[in-house]
Each structure stands twice: as structure tokens, then as C-alpha cells.
C-alpha positions as CSV (number, residue, x, y, z in Angstrom):
1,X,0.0,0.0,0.0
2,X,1.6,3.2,-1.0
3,X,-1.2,6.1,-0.4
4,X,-3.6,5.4,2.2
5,X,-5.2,8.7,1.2
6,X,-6.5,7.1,-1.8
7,X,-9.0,4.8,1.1
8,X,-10.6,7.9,2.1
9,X,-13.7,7.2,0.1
10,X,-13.9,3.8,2.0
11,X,-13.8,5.1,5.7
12,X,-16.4,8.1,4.6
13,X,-18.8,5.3,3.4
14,X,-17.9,3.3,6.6
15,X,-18.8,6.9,8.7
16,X,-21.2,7.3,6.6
17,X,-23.6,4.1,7.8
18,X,-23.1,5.9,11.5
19,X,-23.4,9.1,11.5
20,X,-26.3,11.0,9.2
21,X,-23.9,14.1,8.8
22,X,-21.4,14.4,5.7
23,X,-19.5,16.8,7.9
24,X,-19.2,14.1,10.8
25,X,-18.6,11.3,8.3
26,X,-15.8,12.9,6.7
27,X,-14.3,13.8,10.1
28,X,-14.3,10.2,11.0
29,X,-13.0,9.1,7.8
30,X,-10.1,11.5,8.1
31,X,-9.0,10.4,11.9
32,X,-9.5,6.7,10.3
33,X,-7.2,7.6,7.7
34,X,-4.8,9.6,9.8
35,X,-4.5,6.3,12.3
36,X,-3.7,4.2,8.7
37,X,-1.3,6.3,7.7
38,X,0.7,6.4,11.4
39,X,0.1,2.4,11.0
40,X,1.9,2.0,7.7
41,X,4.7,5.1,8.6
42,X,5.1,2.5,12.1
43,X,5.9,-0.4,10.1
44,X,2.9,-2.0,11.2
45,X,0.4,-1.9,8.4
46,X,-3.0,-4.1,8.6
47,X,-3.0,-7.1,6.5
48,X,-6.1,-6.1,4.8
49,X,-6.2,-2.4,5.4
50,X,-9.6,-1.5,3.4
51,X,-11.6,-4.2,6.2
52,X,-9.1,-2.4,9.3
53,X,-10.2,1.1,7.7
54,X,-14.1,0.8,8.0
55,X,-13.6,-0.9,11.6
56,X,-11.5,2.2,12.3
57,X,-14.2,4.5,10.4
58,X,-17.1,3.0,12.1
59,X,-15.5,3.2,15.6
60,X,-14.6,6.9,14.9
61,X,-17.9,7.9,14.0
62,X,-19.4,6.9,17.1
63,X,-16.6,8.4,19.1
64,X,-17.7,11.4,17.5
65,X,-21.2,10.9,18.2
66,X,-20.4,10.9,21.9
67,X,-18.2,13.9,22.2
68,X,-19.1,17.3,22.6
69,X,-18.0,18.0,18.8
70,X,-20.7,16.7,17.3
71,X,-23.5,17.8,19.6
72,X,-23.1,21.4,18.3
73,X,-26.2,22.3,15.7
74,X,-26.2,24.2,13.2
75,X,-28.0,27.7,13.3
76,X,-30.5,28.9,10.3
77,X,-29.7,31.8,9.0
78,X,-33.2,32.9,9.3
79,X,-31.9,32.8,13.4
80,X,-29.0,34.6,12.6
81,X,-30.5,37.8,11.6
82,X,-33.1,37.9,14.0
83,X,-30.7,37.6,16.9
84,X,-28.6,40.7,15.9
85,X,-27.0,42.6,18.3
86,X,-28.5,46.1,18.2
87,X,-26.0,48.8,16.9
């Protein structure tokens, strides 16, 4: 395996059967990708890294789901411009 980057659309589909946000799912692709990529630069890469990957993916996703980071919400921008500060 010479680019682990090129698994990224593996661990977002992986992230992707957890989490119902793209922005989540791509953040848990990413860390599972990151923790590939210190595998293989440790000497120690999976034998079958796309299977490791989506364990990694999955098991990041739901980390995510339980931290602070992905309990923030989104605001409308309707919201936004109601809740002005007065100048």
C-alpha cells in the first residue's frame, strides 16, 4: 500500500452508515485515515487495510457521536438575523 489517502472514500462510506452528517462522516473518515497512515509510517500496516479502515471509520464515527464535537447544531440563517445585536 503506497497512499492510504487514496481509502478515504472507504472510511467516509464506513462513517457514513453511523453518523447522518457528511460533515461528521468525513471527520471520522479522516481520523480513520490519519491512524492508517501512522500504521503504515510504524511499520505496522493491517493485513487487509480496506476491512481495518471501515472498523477504524465506524469506531470513529461513534466516538464522534459521543463527544461534545458533534453535539453542536447548526444555526438557520433565518436565526441569525433575527438575533442581531442592536448597533
Amino acid at each position: 500500500m503506497h497512499d492510504p489517502h487514496k481509502l478515504l472514500p472507504v472510511a467516509y462510506r464506513a462513517a457514513a452508515t453511523i453518523v447522518r452528517s457528511p460533515v461528521l462522516a468525513e471527520e471520522a473518515g479522516e481520523r480513520a485515515v490519519h491512524l492508517l497512515t501512522l500504521a503504515v509510517l510504524d511499520g505496522h500496516p493491517p493485513h487487509h487495510p480496506k476491512a481495518w479502515l471501515r472498523v477504524v471509520a465506524r469506531r470513529s464515527a461513534c466516538s464522534l457521536l459521543r463527544s461534545e464535537w458533534a453535539r453542536t447544531q447548526a444555526v438557520a440563517p433565518d436565526d441569525i438575523v433575527s438575533q442581531q445585536a442592536p448597533y
